[in-house]
N, C-alpha and C positions, 0 to 999 in steps of 0.2 A: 562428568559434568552433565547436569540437566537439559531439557530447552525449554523454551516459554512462546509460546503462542502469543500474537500481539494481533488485535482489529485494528486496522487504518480507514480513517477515511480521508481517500484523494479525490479531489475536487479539478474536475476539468479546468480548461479556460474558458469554455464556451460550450453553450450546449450542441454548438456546430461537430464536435472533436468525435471522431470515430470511436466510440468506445474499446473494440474490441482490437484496436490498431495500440491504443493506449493501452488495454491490458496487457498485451505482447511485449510493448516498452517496459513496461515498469519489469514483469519476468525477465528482461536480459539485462536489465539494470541492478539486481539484485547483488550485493556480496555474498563473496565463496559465503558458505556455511549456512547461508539461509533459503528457503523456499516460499512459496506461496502455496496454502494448503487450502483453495475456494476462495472463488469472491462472488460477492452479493453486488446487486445495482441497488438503488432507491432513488426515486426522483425527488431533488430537492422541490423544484420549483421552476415556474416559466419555461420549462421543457427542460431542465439542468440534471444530471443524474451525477450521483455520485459513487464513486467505486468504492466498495469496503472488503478488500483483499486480507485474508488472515493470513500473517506471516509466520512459519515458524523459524525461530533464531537459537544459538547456543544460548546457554545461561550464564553468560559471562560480562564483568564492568561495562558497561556501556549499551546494553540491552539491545533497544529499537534505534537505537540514533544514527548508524552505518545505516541500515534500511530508510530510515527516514530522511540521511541524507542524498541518497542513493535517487529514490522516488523524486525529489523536491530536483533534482537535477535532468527528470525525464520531461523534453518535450511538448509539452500541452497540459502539466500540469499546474495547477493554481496552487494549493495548500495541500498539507498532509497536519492529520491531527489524527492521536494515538484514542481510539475509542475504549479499548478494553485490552488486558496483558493478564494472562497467568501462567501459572507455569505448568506443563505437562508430561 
């Protein structure tokens, strides 16, 4: 079975939220079988930065949605939206 690389971006709750306290969460939140291979910051706005952690996952039914449910259930986060996926 292949894997596929997937972009996220996770959106804090406030531009107050530790970033790199938050990047720690979302890595031990992760399910077995996937990783986080880099993450990028970019400031949205009004001081707000967003993390865009590239995941890599098996290549199987269900792709990024364990990850994406995974993340949505860490902590300080606002939103997750899937930026870009291919496979590698």
């Amino acid at each position: 079975m292949g894997k596929v690389a997937a972009k996220l971006k996770v959106m804090p709750q406030s531009p107050d939220i530790d970033l790199d306290a938050l990047q720690e969460r979302l890595e031990s939140s992760l399910p077995e079988g996937a990783k986080i291979n880099g993450v990028e910051r970019e400031e949205v706005a009004f001081g707000l930065v967003a993390l865009y952690p590239t995941v890599i996952v098996p290549d199987d039914a269900g792709g990024t949605e364990t990850v994406e449910e995974s993340f949505s259930g860490v902590e300080g986060v606002e939103s997750i939206a899937v930026e870009n996926v291919g496979r590698i």
